[in-house]
DSSP file (Angstrom, degrees, kcal/mol; ACC not computed):
  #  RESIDUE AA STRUCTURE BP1 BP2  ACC     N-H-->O    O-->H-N    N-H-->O    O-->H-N    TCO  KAPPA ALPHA  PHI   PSI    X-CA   Y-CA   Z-CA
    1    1 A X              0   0    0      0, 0.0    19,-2.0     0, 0.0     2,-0.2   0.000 360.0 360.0 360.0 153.4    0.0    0.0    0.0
    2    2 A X  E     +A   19   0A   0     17,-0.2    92,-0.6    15,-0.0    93,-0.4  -0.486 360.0 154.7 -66.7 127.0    1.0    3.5   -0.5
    3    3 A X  E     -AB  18  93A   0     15,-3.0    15,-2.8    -2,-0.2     2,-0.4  -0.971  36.0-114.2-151.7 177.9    1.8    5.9    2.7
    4    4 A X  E     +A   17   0A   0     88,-1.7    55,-0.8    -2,-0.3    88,-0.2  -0.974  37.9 149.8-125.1 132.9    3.7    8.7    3.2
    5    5 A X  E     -A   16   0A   0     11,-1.5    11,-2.1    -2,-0.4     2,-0.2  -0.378  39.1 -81.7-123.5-159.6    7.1    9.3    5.5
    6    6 A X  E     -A   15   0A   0      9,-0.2     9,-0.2    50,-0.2    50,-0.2  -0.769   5.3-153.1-118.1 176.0    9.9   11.1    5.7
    7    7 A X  S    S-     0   0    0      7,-0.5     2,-0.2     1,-0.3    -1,-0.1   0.403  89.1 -35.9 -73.9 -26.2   13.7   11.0    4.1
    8    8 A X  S    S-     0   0    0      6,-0.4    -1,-0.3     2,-0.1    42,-0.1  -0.762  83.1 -58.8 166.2 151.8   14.7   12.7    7.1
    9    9 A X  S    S+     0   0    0     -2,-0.2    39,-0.2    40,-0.2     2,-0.2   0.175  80.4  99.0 -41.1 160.1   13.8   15.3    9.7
   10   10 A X  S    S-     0   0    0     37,-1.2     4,-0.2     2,-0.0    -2,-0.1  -0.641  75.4 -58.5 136.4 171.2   13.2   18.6    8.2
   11   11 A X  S    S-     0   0    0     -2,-0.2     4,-0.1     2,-0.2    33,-0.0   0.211  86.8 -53.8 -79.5 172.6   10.4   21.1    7.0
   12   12 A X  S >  S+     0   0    0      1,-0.4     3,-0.6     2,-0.2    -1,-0.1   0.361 119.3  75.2 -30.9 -35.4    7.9   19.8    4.2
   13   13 A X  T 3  S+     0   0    0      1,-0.2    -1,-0.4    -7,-0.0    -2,-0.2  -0.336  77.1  67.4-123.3  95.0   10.0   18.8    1.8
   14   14 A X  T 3   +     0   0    0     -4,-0.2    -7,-0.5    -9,-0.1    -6,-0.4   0.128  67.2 123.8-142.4   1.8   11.2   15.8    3.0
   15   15 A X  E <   -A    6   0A   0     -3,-0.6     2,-0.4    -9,-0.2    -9,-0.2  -0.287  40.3-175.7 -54.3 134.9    7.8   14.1    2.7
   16   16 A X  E     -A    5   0A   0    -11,-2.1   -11,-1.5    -2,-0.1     2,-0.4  -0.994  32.0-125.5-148.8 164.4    8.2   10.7    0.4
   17   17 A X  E     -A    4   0A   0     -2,-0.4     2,-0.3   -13,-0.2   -13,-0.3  -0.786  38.4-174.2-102.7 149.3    5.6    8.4   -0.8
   18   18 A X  E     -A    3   0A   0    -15,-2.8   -15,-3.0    -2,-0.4     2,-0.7  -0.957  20.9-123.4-135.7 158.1    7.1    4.8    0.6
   19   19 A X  E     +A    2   0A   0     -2,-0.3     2,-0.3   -17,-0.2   -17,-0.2  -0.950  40.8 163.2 -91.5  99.3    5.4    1.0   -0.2
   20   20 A X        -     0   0    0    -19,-2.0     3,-0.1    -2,-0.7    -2,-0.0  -0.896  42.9 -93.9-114.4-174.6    4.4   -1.2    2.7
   21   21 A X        -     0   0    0     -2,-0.3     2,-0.1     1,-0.1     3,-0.0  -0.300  54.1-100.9 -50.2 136.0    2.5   -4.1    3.9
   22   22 A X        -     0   0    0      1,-0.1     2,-0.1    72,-0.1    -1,-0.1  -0.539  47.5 -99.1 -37.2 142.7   -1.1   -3.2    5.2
   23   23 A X        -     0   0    0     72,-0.5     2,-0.3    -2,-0.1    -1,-0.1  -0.474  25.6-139.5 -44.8 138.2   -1.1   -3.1    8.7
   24   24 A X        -     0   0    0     -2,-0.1     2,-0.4    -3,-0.0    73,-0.0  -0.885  25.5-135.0-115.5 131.3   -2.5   -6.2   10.6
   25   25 A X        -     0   0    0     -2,-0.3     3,-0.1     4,-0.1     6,-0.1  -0.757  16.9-136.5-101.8 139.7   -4.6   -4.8   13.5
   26   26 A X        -     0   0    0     -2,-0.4     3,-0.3     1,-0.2     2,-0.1   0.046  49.2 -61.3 -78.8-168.5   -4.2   -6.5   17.3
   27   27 A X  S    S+     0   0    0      1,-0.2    45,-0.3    43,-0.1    -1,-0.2  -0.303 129.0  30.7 -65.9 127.6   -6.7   -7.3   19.5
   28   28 A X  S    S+     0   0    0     43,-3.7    72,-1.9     1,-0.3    73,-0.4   0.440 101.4 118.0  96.3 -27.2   -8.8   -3.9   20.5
   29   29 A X  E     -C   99   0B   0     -3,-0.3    42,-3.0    42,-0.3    43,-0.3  -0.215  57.3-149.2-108.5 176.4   -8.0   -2.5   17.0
   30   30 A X  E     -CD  98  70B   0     68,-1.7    68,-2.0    40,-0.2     2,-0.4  -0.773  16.1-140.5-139.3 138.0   -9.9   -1.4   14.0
   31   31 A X  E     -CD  97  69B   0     38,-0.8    37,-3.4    -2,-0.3    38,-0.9  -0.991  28.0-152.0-112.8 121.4   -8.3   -1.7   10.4
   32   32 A X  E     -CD  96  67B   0     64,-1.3    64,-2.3    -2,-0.4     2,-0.4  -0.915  25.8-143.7-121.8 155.4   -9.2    1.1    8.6
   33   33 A X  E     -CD  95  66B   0     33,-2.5    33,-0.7    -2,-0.6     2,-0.5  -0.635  36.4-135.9 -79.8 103.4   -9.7    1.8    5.0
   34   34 A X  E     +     0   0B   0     60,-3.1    31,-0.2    -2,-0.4     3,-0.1  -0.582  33.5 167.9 -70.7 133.6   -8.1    5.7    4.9
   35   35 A X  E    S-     0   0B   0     -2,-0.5     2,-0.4    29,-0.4    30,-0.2   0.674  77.3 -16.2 -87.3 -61.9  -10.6    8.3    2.6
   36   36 A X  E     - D   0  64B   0     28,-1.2    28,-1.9    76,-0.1    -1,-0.3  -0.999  62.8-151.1-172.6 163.6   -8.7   11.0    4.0
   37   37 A X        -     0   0    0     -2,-0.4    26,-0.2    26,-0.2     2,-0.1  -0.848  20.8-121.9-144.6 136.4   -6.3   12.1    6.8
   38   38 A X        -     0   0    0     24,-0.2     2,-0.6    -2,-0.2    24,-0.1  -0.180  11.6-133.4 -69.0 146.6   -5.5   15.5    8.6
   39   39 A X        +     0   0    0     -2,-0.1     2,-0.0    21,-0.1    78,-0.0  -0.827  37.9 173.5-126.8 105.2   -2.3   17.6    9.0
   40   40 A X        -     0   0    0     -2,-0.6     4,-0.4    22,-0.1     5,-0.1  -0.112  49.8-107.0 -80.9-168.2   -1.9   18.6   12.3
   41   41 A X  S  > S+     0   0    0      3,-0.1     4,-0.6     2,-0.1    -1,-0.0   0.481 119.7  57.0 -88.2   8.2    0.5   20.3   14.6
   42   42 A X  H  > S+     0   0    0      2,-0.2     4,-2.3     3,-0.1     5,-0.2   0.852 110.9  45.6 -93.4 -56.5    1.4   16.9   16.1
   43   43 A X  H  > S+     0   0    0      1,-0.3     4,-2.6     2,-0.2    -2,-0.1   0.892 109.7  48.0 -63.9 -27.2    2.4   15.7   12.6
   44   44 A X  H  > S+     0   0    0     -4,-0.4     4,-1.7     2,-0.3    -1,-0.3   0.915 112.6  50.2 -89.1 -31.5    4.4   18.6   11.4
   45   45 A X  H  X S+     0   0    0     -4,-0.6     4,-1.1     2,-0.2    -1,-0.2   0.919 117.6  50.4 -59.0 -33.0    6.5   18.3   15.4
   46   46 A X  H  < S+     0   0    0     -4,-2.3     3,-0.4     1,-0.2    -2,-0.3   0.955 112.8  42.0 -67.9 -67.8    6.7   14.4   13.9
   47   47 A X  H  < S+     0   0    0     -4,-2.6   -37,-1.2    -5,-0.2    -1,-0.2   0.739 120.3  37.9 -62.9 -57.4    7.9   15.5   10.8
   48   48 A X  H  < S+     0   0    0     -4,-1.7     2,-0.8   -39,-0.2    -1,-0.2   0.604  84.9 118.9 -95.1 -17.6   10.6   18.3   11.9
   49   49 A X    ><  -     0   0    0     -4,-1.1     3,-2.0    -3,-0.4   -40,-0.2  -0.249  52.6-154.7 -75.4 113.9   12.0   16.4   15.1
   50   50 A X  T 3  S+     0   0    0     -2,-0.8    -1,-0.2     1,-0.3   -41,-0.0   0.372  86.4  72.3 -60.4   0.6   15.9   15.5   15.1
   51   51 A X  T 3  S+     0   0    0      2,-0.0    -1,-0.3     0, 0.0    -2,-0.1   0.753  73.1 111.8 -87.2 -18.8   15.4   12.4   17.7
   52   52 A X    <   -     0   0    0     -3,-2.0     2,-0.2    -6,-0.2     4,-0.1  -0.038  53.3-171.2 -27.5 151.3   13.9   10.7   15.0
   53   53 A X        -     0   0    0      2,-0.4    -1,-0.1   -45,-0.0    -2,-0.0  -0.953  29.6 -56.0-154.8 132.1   15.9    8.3   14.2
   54   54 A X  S    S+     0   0    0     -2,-0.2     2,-0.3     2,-0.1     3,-0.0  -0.118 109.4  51.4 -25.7 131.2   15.7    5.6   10.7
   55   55 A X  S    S-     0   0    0      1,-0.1    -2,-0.4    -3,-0.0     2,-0.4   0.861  86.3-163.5 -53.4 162.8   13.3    4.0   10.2
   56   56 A X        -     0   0    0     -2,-0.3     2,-0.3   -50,-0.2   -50,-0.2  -0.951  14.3 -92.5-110.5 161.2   10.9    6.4   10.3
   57   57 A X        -     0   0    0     -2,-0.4    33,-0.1     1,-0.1    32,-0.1  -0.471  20.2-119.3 -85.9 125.2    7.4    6.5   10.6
   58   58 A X        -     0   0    0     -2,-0.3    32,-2.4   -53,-0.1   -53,-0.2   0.140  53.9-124.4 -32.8  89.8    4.4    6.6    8.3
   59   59 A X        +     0   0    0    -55,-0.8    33,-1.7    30,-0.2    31,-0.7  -0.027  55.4  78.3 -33.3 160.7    2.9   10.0    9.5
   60   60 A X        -     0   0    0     31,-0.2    31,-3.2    30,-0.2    27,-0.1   0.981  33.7-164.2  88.4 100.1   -0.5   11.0   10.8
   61   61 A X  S    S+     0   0    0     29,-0.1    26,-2.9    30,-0.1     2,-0.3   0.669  75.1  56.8 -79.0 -41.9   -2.6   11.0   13.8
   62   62 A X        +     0   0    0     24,-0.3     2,-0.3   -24,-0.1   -24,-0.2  -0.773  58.3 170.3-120.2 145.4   -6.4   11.7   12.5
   63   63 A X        -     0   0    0     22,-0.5    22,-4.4    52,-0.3     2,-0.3  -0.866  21.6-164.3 177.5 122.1   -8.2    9.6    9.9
   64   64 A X  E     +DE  36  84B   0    -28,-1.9   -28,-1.2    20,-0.3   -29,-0.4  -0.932  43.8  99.6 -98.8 113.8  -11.5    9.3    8.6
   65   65 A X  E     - E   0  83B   0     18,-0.8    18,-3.1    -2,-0.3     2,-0.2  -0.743  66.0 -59.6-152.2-171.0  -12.5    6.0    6.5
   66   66 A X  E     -D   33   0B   0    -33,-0.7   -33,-2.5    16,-0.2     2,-0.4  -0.761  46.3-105.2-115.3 170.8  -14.4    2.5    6.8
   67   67 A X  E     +D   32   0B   0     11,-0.5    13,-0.3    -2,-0.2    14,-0.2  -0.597  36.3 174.9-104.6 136.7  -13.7   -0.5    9.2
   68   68 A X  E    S+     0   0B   0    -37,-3.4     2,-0.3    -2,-0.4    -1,-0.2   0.669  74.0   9.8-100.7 -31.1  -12.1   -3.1    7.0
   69   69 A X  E     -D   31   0B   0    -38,-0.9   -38,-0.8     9,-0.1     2,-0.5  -0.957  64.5-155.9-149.5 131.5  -11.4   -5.5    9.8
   70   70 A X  E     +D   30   0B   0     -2,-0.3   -40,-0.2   -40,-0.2     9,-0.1  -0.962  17.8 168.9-138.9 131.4  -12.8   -5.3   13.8
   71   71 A X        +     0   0    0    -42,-3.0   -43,-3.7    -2,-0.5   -42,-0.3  -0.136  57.1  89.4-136.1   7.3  -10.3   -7.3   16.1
   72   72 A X  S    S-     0   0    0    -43,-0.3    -2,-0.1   -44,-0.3   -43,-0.1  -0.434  86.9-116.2-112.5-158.8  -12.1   -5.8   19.0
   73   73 A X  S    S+     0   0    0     -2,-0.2     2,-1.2     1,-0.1     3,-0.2   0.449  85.5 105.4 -97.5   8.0  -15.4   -6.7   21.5
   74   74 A X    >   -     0   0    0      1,-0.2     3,-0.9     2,-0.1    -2,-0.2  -0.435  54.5-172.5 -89.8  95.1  -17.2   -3.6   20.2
   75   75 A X  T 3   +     0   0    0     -2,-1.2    -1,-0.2     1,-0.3     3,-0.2   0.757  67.0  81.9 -57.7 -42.2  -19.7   -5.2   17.9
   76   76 A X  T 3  S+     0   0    0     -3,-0.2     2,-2.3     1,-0.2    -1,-0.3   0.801  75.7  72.5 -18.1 -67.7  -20.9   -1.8   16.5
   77   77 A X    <   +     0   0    0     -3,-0.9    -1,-0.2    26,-0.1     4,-0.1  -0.192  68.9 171.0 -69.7  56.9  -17.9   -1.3   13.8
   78   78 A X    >   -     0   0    0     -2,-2.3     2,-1.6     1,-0.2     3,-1.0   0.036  52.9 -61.0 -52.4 168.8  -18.9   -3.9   11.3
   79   79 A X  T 3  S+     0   0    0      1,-0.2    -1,-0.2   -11,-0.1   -11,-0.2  -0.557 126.4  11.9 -58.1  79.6  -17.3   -4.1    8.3
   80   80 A X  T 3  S+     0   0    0     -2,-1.6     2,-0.7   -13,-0.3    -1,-0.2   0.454  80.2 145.9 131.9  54.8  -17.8   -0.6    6.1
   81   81 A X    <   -     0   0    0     -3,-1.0   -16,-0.1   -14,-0.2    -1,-0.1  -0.889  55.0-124.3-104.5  82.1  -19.1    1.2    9.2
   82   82 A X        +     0   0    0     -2,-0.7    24,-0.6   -16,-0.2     2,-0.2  -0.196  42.5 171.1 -50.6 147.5  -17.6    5.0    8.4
   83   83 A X  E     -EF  65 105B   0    -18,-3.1   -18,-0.8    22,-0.3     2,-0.2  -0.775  21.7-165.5-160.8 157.1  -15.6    5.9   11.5
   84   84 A X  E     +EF  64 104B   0     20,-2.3    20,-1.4   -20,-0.3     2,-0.4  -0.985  34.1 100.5-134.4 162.8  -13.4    8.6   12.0
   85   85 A X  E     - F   0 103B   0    -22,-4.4     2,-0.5    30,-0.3   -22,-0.5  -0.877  58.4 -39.5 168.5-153.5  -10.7    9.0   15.1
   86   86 A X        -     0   0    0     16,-1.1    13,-0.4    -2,-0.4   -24,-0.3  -0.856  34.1-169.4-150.4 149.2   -7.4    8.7   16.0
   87   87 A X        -     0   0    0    -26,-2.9     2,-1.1    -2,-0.5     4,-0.2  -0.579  35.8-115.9-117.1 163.6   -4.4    6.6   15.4
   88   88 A X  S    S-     0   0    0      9,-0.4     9,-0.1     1,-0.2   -27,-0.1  -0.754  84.4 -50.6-103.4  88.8   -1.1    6.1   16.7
   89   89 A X  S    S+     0   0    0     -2,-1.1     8,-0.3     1,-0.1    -1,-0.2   0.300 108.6  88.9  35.5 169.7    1.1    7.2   13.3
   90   90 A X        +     0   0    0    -32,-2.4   -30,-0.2   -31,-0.7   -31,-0.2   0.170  50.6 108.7  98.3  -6.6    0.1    5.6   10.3
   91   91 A X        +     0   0    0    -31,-3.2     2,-0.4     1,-0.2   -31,-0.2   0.362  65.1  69.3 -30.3 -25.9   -2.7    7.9    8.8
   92   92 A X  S    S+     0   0    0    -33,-1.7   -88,-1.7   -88,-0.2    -1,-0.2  -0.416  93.1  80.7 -99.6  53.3   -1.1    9.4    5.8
   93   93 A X  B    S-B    3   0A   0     -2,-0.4   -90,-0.2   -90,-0.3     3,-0.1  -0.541  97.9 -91.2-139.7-160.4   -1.2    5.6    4.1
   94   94 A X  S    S+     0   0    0    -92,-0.6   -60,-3.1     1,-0.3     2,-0.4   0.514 108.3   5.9-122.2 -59.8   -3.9    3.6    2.3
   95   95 A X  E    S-C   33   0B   0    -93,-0.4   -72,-0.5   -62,-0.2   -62,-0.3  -0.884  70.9-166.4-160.6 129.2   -5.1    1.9    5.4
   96   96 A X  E     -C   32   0B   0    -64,-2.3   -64,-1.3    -2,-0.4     2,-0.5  -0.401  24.8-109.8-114.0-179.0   -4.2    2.3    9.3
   97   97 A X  E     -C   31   0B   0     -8,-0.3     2,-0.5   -66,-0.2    -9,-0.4  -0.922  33.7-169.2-107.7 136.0   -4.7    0.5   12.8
   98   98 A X  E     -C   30   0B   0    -68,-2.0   -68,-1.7    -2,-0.5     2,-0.4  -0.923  29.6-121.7-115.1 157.9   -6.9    2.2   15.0
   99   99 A X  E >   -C   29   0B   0     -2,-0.5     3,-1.5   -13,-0.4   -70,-0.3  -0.859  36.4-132.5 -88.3 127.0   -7.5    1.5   18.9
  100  100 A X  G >  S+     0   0    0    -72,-1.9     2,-4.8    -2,-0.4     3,-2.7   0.908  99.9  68.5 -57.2 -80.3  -11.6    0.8   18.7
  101  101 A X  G 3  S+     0   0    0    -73,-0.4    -1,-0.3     1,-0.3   -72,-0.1   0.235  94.7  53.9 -52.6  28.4  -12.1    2.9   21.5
  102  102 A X  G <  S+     0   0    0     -2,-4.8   -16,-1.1    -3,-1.5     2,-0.7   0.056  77.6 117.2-138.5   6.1  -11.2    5.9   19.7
  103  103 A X  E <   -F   85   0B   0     -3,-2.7     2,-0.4   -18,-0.2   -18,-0.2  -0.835  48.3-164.1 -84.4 126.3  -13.3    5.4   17.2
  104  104 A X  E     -F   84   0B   0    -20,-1.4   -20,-2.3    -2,-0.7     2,-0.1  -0.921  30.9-122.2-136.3 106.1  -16.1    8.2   16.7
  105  105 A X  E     -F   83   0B   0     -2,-0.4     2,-0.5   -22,-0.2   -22,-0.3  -0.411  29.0-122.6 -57.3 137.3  -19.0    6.6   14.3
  106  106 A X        -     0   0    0    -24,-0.6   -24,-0.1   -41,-0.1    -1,-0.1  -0.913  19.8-139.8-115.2 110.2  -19.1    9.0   11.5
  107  107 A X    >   -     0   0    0     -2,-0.5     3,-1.6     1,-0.1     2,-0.6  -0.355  25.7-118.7 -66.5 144.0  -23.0   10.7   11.0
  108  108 A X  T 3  S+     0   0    0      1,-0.2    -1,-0.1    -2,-0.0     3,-0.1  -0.232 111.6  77.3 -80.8  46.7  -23.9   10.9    7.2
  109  109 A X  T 3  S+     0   0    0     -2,-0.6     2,-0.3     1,-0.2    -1,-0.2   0.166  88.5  67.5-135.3  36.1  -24.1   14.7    8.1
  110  110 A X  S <  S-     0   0    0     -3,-1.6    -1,-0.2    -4,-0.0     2,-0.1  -0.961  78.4-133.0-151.7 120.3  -20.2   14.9    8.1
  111  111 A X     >  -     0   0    0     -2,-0.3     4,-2.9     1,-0.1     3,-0.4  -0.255  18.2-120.6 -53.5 144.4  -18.3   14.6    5.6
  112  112 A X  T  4 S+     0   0    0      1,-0.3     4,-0.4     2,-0.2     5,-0.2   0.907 121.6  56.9 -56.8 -28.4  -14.6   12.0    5.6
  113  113 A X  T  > S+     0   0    0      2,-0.2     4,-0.6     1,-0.2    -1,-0.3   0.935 111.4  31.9 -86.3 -34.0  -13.2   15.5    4.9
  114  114 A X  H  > S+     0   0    0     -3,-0.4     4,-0.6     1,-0.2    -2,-0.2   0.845 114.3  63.8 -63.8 -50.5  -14.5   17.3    8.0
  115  115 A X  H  X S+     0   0    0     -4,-2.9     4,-0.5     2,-0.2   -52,-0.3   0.485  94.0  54.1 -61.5   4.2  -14.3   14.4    9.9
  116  116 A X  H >4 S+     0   0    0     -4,-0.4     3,-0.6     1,-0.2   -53,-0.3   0.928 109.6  51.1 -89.0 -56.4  -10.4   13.9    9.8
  117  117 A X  H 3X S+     0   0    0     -4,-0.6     4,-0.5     1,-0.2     3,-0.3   0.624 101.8  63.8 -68.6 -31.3   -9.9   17.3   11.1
  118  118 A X  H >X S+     0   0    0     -4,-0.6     4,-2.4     1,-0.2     3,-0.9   0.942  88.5  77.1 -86.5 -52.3  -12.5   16.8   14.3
  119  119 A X  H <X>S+     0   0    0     -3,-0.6     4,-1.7    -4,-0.5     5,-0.6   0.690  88.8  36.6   9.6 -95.0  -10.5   14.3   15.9
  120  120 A X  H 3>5S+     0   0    0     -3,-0.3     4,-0.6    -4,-0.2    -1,-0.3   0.807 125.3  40.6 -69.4 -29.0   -7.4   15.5   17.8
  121  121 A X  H <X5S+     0   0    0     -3,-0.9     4,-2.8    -4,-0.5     5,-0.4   0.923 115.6  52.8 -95.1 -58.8   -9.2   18.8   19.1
  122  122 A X  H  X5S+     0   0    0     -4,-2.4     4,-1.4     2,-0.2    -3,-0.2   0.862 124.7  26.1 -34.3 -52.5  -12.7   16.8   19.9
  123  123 A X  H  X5S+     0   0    0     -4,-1.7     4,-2.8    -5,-0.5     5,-0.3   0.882 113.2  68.7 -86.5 -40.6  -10.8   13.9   22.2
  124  124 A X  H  X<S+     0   0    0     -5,-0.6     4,-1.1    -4,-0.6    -2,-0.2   0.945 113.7  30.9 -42.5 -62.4   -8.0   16.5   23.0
  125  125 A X  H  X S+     0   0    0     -4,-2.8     4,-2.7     2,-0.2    -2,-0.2   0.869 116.2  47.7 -62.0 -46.2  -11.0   18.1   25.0
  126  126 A X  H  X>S+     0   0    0     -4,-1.4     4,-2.8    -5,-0.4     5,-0.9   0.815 107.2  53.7 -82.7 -23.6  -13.1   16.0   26.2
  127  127 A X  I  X>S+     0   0    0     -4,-2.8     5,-2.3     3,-0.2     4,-1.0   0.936 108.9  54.1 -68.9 -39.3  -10.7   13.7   27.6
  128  128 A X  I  <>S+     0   0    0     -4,-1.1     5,-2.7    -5,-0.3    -2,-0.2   0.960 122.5  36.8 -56.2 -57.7   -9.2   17.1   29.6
  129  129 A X  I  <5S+     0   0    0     -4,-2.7     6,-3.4     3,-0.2    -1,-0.2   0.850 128.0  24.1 -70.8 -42.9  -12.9   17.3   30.7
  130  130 A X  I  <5S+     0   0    0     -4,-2.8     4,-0.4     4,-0.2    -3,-0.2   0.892 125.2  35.1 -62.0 -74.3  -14.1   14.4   31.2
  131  131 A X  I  <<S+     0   0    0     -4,-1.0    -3,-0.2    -5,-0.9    -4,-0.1   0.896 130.0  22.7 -70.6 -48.5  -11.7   12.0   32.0
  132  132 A X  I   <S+     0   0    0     -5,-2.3    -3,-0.2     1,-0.1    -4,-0.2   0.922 129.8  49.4 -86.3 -48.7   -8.9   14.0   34.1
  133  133 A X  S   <S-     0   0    0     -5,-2.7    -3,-0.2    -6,-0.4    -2,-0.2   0.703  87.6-148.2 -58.7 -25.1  -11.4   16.4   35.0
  134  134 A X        -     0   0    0     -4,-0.4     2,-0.3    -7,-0.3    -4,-0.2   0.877  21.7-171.0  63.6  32.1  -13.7   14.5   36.0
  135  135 A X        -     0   0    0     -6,-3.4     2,-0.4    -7,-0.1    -1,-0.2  -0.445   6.7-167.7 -86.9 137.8  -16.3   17.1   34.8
  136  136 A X    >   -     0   0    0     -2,-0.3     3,-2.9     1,-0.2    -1,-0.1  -0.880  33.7 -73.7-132.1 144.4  -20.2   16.1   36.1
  137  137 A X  T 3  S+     0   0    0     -2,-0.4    -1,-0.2     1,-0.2     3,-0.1   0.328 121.5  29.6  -0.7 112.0  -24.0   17.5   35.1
  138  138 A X  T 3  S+     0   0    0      1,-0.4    -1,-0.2    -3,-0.1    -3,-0.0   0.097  92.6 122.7 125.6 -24.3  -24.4   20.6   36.4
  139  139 A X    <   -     0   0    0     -3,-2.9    -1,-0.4     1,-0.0     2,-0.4  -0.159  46.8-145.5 -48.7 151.2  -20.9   21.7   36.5
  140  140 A X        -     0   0    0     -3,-0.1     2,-0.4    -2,-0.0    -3,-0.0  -0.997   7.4-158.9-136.0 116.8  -19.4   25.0   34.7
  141  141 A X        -     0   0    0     -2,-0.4     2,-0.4    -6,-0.0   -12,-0.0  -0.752   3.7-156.9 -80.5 132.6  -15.8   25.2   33.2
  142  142 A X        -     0   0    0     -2,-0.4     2,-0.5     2,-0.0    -2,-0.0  -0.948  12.9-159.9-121.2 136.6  -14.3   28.5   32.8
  143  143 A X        -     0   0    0     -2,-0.4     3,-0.1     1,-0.1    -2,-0.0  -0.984   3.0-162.1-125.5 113.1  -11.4   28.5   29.9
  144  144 A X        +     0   0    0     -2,-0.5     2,-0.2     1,-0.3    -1,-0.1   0.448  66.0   5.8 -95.7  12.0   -9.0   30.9   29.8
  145  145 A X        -     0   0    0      2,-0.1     2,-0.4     0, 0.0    -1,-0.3  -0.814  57.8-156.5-174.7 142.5   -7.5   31.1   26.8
  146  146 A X        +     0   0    0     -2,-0.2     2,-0.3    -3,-0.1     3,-0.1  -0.976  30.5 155.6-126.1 136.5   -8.4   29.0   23.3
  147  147 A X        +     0   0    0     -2,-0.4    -2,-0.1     0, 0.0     0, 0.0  -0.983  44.7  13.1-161.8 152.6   -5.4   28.7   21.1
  148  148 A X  S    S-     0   0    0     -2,-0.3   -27,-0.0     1,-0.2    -2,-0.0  -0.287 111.6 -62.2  67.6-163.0   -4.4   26.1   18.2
  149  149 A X              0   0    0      1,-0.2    -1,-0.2    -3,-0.1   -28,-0.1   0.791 360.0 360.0 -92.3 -38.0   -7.1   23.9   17.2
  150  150 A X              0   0    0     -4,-0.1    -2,-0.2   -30,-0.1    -1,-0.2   0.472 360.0 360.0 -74.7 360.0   -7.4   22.3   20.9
């Protein structure tokens, strides 16, 4: 399959198209069939950072597609079940591994194109609120500053 990496750290062009294997998805994981994939600021720190070291990695955090293969208990994500979400590198390819529980069912009143983008700022938040915060009904957050996408 087609994906895209780097030749070496550095700015934008240093992007290369590379050939691998599909990805075989573990136990918990989602194989997904990419439509289309985000550029974040996570990818472009991925992209420019000098600890990289050879091999390097297939790019990309955010993904929207369909589930090609469901290796987890979450019955939902049948096979061509539009998802969008986020993955641990490996977006910018042909097909990626997702962790199912970071998959976010994709409404037919969002587009694969909107939905790659929604991802990292969507989970980025709600986990801050939710999860670490521990935020419950009735509660009020006060935000003091919004910057970047998150």
């Amino acid at each position: 399959m087609r994906a895209i990496s780097i030749k070496h750290p550095g700015s934008v062009d240093v992007l290369e198209q590379i050939e691998v294997p599909v990805p075989e998805p573990k136990q918990g994981e989602l194989l997904i069939k990419v439509h289309t994939a985000a550029v974040n600021r996570t990818d472009i720190m991925k992209r420019e950072s000098v600890s990289l070291k050879p091999p390097y990695p297939i790019l990309g955090v955010e993904v929207a597609g369909e589930v090609v293969e469901n290796k987890s208990d979450i019955s939902t994500f049948t096979t061509g079940t539009k998802v969008y979400g986020l993955v641990n590198l490996g977006g910018y390819a042909e097909y990626a591994v997702m962790p199912a529980d970071r998959a976010i069912l994709l409404p037919d009143t969002l587009d694969y194109v909107s939905a790659a983008g929604i991802s990292e700022v969507f989970l980025t938040a709600y986990q801050t609120l939710y999860w670490l915060g521990k935020l419950q009904e009735g509660e009020t957050v006060l935000i003091h500053a919004g910057a970047s996408g998150v």
